[in-house]
Backbone as a printed PyTorch tensor [residue, N CA C, xyz], in Angstrom:
tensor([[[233.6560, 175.4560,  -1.1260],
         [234.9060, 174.7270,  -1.3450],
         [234.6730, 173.5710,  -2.3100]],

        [[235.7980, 173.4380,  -3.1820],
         [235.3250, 171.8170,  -4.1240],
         [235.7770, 170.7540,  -3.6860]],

        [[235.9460, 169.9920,  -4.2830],
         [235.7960, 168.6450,  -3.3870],
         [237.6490, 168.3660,  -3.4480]],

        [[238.2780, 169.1290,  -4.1520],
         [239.5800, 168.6060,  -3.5120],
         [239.9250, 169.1150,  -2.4150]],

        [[239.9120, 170.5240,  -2.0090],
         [239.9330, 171.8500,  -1.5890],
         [239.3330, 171.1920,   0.0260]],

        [[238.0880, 170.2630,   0.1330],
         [237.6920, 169.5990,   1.0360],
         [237.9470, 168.4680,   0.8620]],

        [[238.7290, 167.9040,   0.3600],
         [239.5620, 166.4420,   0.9530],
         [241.1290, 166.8580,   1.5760]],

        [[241.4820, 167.9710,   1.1500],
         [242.7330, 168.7410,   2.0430],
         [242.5800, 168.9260,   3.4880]],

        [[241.5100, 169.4070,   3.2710],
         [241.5510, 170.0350,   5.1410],
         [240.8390, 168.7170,   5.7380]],

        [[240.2290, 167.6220,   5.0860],
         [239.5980, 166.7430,   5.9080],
         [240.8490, 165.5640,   6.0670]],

        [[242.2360, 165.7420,   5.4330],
         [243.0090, 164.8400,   5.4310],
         [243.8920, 166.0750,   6.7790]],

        [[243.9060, 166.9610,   6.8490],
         [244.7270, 168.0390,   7.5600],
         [244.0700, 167.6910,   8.7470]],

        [[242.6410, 167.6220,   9.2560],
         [242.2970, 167.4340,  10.4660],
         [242.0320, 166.6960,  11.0280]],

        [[242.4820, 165.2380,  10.2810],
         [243.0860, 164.3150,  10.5850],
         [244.3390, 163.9950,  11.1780]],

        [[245.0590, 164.5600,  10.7810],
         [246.0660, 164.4230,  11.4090],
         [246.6030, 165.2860,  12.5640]],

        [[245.9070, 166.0520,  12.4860],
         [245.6250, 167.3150,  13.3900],
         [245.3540, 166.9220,  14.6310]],

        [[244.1370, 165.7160,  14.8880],
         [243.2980, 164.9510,  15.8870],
         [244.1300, 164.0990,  16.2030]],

        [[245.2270, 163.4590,  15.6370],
         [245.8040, 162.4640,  15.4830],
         [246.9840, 163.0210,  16.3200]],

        [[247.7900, 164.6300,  16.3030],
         [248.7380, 164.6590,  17.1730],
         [248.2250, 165.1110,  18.5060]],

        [[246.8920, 165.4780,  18.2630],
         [246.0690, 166.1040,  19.5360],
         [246.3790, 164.8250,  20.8820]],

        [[245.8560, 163.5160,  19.9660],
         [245.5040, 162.5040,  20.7950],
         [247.1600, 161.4180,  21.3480]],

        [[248.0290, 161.9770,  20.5470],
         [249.0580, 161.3470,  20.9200],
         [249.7090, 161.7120,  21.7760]],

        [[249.5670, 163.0440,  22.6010],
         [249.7120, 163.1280,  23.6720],
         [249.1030, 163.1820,  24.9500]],

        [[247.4370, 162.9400,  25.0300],
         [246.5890, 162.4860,  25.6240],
         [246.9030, 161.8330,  26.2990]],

        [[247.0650, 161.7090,  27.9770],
         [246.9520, 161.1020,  28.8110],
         [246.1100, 160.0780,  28.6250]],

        [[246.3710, 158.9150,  29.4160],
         [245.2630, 157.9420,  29.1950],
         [244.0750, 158.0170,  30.0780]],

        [[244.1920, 159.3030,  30.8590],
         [242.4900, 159.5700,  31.7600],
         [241.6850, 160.4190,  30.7040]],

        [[242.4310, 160.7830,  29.5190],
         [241.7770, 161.7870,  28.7510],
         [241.3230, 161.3380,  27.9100]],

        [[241.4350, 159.8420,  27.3210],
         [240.6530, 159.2230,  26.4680],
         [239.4200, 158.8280,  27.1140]],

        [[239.3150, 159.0040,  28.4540],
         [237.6190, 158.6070,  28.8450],
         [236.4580, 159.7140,  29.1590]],

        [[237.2080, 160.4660,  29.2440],
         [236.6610, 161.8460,  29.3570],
         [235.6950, 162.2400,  27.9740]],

        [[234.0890, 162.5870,  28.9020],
         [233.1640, 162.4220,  27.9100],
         [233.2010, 163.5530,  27.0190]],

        [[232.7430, 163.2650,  25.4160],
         [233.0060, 164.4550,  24.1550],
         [232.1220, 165.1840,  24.2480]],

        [[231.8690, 166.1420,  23.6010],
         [230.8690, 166.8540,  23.5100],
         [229.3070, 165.9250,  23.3980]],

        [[230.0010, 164.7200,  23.0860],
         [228.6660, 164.4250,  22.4710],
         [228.0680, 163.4140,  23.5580]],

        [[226.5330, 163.2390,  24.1240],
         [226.0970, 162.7500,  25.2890],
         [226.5490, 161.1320,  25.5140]],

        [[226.9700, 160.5170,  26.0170],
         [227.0460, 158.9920,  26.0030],
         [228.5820, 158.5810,  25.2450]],

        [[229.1050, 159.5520,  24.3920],
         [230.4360, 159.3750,  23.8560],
         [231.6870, 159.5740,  24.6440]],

        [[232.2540, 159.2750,  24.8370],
         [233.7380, 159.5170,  25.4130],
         [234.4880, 159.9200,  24.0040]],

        [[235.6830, 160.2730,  24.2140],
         [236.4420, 160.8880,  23.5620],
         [236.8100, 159.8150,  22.9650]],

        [[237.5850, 158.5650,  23.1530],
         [238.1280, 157.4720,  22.5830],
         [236.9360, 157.1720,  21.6240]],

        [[235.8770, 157.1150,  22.0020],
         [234.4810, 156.7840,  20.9380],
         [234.8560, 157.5160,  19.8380]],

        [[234.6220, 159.1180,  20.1190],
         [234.4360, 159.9250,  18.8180],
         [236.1510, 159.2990,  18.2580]],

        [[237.1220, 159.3150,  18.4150],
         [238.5310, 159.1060,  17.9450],
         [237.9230, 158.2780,  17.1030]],

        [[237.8850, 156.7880,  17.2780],
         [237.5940, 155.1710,  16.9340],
         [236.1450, 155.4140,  15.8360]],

        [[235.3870, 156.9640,  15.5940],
         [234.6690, 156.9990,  14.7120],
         [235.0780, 157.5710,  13.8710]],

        [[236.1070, 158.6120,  13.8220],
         [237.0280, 159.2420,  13.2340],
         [237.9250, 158.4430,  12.0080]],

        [[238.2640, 157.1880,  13.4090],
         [239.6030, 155.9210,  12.4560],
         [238.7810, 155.9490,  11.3020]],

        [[237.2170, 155.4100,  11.6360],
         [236.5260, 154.3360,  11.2000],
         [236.4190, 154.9840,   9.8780]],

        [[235.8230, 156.4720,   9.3650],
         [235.1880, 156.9190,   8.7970],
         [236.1580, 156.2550,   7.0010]],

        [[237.4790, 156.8550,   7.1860],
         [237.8290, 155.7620,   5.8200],
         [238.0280, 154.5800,   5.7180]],

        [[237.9680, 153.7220,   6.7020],
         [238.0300, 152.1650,   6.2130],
         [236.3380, 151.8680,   6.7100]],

        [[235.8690, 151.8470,   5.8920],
         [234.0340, 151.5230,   6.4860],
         [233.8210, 150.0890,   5.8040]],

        [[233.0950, 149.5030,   7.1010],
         [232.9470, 147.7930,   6.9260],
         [232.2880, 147.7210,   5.6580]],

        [[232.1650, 146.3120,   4.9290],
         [231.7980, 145.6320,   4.2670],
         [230.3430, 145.7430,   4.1940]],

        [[229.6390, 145.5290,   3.3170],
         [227.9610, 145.4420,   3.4520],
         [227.1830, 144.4470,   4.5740]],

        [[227.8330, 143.5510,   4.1970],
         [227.5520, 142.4560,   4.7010],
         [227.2670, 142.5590,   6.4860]],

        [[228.9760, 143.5960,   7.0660],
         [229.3290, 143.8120,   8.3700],
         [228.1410, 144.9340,   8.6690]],

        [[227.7320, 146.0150,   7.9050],
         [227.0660, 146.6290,   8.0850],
         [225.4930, 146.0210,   8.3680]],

        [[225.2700, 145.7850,   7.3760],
         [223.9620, 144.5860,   7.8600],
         [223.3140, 144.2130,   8.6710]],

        [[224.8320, 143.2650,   9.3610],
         [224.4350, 142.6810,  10.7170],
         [224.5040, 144.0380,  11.7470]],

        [[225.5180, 144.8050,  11.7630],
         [225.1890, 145.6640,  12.3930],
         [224.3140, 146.3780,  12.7530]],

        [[223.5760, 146.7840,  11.7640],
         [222.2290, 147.2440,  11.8170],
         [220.8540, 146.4800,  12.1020]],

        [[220.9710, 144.9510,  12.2890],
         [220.0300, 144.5790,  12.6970],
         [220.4480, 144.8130,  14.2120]],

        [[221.4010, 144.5840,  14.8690],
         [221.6160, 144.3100,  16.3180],
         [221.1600, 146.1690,  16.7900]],

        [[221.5880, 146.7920,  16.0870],
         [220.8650, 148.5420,  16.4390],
         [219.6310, 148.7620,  16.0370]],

        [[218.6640, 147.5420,  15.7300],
         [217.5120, 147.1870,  15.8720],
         [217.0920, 149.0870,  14.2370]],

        [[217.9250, 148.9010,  13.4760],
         [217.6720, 149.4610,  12.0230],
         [217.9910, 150.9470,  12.7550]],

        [[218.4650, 151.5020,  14.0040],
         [218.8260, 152.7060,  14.3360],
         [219.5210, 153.1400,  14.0020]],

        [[219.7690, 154.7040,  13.1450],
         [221.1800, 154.9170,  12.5710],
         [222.1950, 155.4580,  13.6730]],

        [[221.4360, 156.0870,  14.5900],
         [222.1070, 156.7360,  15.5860],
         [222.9200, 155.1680,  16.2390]],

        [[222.1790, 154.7610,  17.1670],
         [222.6570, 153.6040,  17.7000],
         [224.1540, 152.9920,  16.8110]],

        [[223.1160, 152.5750,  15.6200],
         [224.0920, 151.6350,  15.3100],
         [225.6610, 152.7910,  14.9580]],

        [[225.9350, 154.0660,  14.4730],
         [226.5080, 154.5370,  14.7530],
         [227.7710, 154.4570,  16.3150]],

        [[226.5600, 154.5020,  17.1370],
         [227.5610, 154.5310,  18.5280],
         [227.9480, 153.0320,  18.3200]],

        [[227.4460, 152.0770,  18.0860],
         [227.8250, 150.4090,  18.4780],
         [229.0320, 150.5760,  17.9950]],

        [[229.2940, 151.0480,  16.3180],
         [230.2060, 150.6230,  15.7840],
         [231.5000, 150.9600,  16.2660]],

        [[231.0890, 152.4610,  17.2380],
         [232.0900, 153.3840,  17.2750],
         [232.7890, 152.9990,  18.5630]],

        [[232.0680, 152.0080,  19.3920],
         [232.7920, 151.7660,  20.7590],
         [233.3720, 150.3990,  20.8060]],

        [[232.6920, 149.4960,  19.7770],
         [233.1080, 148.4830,  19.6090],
         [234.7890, 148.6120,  18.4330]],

        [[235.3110, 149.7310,  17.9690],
         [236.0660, 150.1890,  17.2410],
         [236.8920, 150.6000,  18.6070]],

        [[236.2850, 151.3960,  19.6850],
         [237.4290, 151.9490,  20.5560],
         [237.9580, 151.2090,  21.1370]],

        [[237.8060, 150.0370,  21.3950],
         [238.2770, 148.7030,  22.1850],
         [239.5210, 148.6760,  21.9590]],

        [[240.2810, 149.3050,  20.4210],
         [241.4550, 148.9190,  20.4670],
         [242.3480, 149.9640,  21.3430]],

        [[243.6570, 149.7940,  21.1590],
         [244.4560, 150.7240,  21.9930],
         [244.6690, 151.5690,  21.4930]],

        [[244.7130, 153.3200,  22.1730],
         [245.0690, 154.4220,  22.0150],
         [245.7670, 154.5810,  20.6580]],

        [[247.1810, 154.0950,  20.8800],
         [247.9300, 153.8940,  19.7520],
         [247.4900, 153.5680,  18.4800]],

        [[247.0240, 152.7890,  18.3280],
         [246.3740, 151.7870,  17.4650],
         [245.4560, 153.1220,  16.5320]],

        [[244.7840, 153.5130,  17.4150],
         [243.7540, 154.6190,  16.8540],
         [244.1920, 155.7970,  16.1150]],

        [[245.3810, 156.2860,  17.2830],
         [246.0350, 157.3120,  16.3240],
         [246.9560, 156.8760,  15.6560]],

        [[247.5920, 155.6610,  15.1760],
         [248.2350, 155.5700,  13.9260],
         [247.1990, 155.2980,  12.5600]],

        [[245.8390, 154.7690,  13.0100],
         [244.8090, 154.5030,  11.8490],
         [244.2020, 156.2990,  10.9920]],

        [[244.3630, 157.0960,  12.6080],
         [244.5100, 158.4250,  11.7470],
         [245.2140, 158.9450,  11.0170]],

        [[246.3380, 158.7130,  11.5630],
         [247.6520, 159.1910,  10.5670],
         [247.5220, 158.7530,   8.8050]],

        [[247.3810, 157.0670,   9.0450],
         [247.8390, 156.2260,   8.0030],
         [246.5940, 156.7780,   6.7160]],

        [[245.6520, 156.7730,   7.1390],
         [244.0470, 156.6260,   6.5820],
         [244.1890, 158.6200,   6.4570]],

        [[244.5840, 159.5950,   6.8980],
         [244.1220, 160.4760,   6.4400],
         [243.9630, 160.8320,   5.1580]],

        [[244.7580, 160.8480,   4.4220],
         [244.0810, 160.8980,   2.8130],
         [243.8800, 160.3150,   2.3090]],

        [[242.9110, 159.1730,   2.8390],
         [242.4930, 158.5050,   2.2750],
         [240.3920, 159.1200,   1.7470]],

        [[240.1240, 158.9660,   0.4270],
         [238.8220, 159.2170,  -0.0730],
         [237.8190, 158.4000,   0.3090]],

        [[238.5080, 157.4880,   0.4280],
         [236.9730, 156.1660,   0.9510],
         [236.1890, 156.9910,   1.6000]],

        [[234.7950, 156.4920,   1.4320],
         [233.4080, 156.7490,   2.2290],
         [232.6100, 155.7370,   2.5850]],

        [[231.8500, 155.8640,   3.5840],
         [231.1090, 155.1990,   3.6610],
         [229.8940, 155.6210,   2.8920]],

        [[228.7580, 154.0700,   2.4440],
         [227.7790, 154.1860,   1.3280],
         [226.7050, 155.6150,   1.2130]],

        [[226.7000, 155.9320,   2.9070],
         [225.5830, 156.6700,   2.8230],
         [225.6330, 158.4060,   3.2680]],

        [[227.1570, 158.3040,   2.4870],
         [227.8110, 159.7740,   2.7170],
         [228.4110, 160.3890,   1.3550]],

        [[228.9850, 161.7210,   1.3660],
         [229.4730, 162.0270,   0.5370],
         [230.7760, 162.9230,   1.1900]],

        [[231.6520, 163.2120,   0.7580],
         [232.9930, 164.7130,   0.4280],
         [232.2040, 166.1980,   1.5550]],

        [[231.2910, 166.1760,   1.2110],
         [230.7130, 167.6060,   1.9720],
         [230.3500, 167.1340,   3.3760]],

        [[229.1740, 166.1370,   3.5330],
         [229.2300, 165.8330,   4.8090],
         [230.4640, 165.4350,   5.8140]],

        [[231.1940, 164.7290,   4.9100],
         [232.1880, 164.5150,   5.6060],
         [233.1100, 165.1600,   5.8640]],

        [[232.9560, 166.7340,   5.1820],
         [234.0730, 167.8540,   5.8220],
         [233.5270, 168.2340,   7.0680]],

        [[232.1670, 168.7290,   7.0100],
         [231.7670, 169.2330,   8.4090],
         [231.7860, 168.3330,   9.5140]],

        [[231.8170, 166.8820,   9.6750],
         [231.9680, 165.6880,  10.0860],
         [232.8000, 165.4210,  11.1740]],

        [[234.2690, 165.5550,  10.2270],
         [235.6230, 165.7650,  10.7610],
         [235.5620, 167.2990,  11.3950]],

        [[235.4870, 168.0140,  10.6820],
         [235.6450, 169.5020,  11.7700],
         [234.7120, 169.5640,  13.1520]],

        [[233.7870, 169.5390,  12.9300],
         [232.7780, 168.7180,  14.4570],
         [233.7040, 167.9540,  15.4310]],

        [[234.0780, 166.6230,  14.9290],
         [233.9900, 165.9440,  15.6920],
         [235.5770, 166.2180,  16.4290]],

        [[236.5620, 166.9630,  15.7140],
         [237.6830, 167.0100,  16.2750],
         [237.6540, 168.1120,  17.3100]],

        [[236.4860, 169.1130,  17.3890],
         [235.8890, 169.7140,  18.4750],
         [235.3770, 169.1510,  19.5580]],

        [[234.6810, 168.1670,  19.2230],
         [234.6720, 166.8390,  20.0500],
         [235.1390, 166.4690,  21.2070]],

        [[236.1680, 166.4240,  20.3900],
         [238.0290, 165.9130,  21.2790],
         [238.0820, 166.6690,  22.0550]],

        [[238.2990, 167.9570,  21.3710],
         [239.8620, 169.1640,  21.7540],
         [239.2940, 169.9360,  23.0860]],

        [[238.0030, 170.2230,  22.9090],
         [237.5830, 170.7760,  23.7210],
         [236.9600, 170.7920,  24.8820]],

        [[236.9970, 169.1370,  25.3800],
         [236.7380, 168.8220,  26.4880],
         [238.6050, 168.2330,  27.2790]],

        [[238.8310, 168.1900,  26.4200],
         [240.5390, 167.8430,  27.0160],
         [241.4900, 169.0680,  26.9280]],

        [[240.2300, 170.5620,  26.3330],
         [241.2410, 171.7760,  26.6040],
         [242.6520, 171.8110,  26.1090]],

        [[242.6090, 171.1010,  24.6320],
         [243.4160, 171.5190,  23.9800],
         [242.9100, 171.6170,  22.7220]],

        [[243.2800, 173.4520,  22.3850],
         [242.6720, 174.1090,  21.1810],
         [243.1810, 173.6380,  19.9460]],

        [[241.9430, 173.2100,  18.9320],
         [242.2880, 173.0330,  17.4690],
         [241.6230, 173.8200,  16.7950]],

        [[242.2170, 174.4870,  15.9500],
         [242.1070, 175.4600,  14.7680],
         [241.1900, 174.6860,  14.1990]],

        [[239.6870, 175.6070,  13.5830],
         [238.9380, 174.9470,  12.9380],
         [239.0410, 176.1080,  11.5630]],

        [[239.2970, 175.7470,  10.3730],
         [239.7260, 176.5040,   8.9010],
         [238.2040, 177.2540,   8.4640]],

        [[238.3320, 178.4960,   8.2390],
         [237.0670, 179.5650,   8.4790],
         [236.8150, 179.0160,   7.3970]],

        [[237.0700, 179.1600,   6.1740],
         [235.9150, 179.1240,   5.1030],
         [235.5950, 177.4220,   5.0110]],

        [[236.9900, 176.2990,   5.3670],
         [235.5490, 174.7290,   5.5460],
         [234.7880, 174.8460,   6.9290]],

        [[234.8370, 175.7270,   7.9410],
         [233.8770, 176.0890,   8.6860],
         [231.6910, 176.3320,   8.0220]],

        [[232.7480, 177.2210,   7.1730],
         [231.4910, 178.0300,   6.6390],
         [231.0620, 177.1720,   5.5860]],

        [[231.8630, 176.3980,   4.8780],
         [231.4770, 175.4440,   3.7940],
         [230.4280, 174.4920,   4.5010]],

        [[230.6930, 173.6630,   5.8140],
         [230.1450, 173.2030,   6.4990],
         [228.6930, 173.5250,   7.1930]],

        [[228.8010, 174.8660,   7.8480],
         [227.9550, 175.1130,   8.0990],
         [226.5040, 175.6490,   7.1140]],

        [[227.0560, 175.7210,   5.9420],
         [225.8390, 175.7360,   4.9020],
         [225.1400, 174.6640,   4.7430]],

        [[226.1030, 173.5850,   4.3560],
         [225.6960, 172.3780,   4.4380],
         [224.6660, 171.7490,   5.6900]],

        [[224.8170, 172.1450,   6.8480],
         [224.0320, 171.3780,   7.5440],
         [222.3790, 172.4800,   7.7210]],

        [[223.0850, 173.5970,   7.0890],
         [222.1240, 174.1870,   7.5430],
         [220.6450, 174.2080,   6.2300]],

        [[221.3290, 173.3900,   4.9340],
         [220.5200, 173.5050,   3.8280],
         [219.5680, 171.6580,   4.2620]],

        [[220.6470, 171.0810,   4.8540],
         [220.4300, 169.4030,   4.4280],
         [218.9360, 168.8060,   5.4110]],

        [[219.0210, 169.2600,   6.1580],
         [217.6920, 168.6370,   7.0330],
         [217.9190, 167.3590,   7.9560]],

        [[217.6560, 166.3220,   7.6450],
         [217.9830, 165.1840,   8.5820],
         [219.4620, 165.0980,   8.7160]],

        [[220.3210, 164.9110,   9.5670],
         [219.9830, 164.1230,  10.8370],
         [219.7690, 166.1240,  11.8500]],

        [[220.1720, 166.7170,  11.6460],
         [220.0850, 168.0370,  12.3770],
         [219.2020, 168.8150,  12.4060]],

        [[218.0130, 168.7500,  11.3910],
         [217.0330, 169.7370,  11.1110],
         [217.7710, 171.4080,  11.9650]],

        [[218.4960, 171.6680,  11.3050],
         [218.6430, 172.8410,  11.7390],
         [218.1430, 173.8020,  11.5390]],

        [[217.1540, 174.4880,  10.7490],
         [216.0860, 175.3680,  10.5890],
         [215.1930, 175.4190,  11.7150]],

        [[214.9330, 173.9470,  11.7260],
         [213.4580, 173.6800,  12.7180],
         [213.7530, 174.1390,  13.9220]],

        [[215.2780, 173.3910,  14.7040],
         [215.6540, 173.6910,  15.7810],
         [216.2730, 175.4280,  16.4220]],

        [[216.2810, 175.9380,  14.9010],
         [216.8060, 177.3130,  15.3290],
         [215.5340, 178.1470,  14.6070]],

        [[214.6390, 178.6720,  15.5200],
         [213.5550, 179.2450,  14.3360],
         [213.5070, 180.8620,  15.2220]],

        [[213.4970, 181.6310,  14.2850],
         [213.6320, 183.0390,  14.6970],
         [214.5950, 183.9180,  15.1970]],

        [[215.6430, 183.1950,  14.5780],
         [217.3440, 183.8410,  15.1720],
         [217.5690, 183.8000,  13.4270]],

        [[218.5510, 184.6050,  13.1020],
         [219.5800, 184.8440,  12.4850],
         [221.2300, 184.8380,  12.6470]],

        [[221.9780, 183.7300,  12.4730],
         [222.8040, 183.4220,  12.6450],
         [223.8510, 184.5130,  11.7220]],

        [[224.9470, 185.2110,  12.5140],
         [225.7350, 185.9720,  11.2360],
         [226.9100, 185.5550,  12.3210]],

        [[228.3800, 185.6480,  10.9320],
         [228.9830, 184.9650,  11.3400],
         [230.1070, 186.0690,  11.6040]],

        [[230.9100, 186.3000,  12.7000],
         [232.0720, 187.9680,  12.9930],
         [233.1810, 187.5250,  12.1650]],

        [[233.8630, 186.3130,  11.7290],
         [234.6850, 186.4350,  10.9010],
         [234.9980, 186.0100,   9.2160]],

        [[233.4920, 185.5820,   8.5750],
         [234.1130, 184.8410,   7.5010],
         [232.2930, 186.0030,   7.2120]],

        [[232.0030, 185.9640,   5.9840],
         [230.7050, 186.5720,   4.8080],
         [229.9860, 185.2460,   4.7480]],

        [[228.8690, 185.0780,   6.2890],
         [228.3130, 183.8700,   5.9280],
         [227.2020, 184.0680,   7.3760]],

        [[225.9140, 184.0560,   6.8480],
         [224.2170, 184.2050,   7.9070],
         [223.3750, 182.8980,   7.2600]],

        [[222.4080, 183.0360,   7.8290],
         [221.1040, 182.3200,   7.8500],
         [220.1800, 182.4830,   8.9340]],

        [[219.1640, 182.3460,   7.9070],
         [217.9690, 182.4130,   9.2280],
         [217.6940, 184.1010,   9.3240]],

        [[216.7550, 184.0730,  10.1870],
         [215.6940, 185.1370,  10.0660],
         [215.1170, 185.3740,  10.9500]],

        [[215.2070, 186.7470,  11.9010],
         [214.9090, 187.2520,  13.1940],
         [215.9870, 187.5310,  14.2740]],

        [[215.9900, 187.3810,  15.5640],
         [216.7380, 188.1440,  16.1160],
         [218.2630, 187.0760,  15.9750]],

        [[219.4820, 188.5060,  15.8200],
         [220.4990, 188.0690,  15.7840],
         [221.5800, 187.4560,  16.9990]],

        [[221.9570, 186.3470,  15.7300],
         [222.6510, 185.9390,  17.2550],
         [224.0290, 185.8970,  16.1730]],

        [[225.1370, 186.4980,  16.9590],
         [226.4530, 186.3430,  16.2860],
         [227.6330, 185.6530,  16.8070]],

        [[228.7990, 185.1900,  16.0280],
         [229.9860, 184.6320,  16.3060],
         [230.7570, 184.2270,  15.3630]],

        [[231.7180, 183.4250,  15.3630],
         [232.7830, 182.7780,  14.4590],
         [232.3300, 181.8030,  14.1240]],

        [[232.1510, 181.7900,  12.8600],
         [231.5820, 180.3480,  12.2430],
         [231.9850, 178.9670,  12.3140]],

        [[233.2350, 179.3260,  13.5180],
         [233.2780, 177.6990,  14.5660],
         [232.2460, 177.6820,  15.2100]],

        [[231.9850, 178.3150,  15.9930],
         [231.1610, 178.2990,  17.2790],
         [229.7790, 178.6290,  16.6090]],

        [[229.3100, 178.8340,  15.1560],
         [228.1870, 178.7680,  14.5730],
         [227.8130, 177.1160,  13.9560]],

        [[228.6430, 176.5900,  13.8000],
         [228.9390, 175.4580,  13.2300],
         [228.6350, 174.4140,  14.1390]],

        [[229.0440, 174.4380,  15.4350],
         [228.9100, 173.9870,  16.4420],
         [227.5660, 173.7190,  17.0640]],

        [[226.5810, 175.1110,  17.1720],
         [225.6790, 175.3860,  17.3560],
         [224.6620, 174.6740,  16.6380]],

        [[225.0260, 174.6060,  15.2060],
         [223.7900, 173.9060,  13.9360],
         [223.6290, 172.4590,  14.2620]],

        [[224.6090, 172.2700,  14.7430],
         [225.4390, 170.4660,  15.0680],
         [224.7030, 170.2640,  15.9780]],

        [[224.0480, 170.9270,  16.9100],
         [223.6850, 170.8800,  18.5730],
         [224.4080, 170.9850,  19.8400]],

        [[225.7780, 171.3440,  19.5900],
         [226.5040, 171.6670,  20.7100],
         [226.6910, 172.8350,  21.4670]],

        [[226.0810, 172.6210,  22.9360],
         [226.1730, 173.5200,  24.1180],
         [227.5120, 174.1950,  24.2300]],

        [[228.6950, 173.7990,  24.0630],
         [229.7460, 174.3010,  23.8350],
         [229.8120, 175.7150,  22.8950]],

        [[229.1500, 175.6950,  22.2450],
         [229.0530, 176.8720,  21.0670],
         [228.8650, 178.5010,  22.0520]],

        [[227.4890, 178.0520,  23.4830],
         [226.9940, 179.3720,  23.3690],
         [227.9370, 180.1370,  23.7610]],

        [[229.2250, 179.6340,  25.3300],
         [229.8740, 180.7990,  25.6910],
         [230.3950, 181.8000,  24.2420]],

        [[230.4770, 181.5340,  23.2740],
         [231.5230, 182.3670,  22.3130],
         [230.2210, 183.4580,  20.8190]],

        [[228.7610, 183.3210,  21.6370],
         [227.6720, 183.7000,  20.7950],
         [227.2010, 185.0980,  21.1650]],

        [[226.9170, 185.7760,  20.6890],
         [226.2310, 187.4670,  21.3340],
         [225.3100, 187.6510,  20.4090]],

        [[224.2740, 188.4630,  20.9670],
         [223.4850, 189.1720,  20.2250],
         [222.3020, 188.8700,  20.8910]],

        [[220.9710, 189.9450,  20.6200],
         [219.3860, 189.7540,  21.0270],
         [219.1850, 188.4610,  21.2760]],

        [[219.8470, 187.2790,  20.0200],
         [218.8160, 186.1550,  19.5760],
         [219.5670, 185.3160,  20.6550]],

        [[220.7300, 185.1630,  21.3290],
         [221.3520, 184.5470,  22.0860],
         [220.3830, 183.6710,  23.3770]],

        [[219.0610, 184.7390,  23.6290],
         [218.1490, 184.3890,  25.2530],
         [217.2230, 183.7410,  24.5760]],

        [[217.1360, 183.3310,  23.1710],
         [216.2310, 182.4510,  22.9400],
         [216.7430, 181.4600,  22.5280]],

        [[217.8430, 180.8740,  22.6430],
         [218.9820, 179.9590,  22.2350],
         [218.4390, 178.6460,  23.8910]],

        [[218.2980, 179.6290,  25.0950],
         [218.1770, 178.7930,  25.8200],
         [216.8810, 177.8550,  26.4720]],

        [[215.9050, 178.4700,  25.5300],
         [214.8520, 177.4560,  25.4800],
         [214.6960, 176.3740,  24.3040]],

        [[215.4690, 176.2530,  23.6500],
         [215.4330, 175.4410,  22.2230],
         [216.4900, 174.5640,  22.4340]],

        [[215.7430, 173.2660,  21.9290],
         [216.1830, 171.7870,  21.8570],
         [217.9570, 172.0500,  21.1240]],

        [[218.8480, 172.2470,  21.8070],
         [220.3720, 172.3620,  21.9110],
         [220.7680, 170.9520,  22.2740]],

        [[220.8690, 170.1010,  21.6500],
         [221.9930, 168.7190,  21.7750],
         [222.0890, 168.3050,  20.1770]],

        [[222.9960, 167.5120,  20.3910],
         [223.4730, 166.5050,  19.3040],
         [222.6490, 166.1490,  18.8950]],

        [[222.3840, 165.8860,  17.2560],
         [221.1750, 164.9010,  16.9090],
         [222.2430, 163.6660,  16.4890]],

        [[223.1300, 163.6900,  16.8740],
         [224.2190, 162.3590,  15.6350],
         [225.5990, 162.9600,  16.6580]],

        [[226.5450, 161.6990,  16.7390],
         [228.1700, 161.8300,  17.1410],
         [228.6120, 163.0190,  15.7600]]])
């Protein structure tokens, strides 16, 4: 996908997350995300965050208090962001979805697979389904699967072959493990959520290998 092509669907699933969460009960914003230690309001409030990203300066200090952790300082920012109210959050989605801003140490590609992740995040611990778009699925999942840090996904998946049942898109090498390049996407990311929707040989070796989040 090019980079307008992925500022469409990353402004689309934005707003997407944004009507998800506006009808969210308020027990459903505490309800933890896919991701370990995150609640749902977290991942939202990292979501807001991603186009208005602090100042250097804010960053800075931030990162000394996460003692130079990217992960950490990640979560700090993201809970100290959820503090505000529900509302508040999903109108910053709305307003901010097409918006291009980035933060310094990102680009357009990461940040498609980013947003599609994380609105899985959401949806799927509060059991309400969001359409994830097959080919920025697959755009995504190349991406994490070429880039190395923060996911090392090679390392963590070694001797499976990932093929995907609905879009012209594999990796990797040895026994197969298959699905929809949501639930492949998912998988590269580190999410346990992925396996119910996976088949194949390579599937029983899925469950001895380091499966979590390396990053919200």
């Amino acid at each position: 996908m090019n980079r307008d092509e992925s500022w469409g669907v990353i402004a689309d699933q934005r707003r997407a997350v944004a009507d998800l969460l506006a009808g969210l009960p308020a027990a459903g914003w505490e309800l933890p995300s896919l991701c370990a230690g995150w609640r749902v309001r977290d991942v939202a409030a990292h979501l807001a965050l991603a186009p208005q990203p602090p100042g250097p300066l804010t960053m800075a200090a931030a990162a000394v208090r996460a003692g130079g952790r990217f992960h950490r300082l990640n979560h700090d920012m993201a809970v100290r962001h959820a503090t505000r109210p529900p509302a508040d959050l999903v109108d910053e989605l709305r307003r901010h979805a097409g918006s291009r801003r980035l933060p310094a140490v990102t680009n357009y590609r990461n940040m498609l697979f980013d947003v599609l992740v994380h609105a899985q995040d959401i949806a799927i611990p509060v059991r309400r389904p969001l359409v994830m778009p097959v080919r920025a699925a697959a755009a995504g999942a190349t991406r994490v699967w070429t880039m190395g840090w923060p996911f090392r996904a090679r390392r963590r998946l070694p001797a499976v072959r990932l093929t995907a049942t609905d879009t012209d898109w594999s990796a990797g090498a040895g026994d197969e493990v298959r699905g929809p390049i949501a639930a492949l996407l998912l998988l590269l990311t580190g999410r346990h959520a992925a396996l119910p929707d996976l088949t194949g040989p390579g599937v029983a070796r899925l469950s001895g290998l380091r499966i979590r989040p390396e990053r919200p």
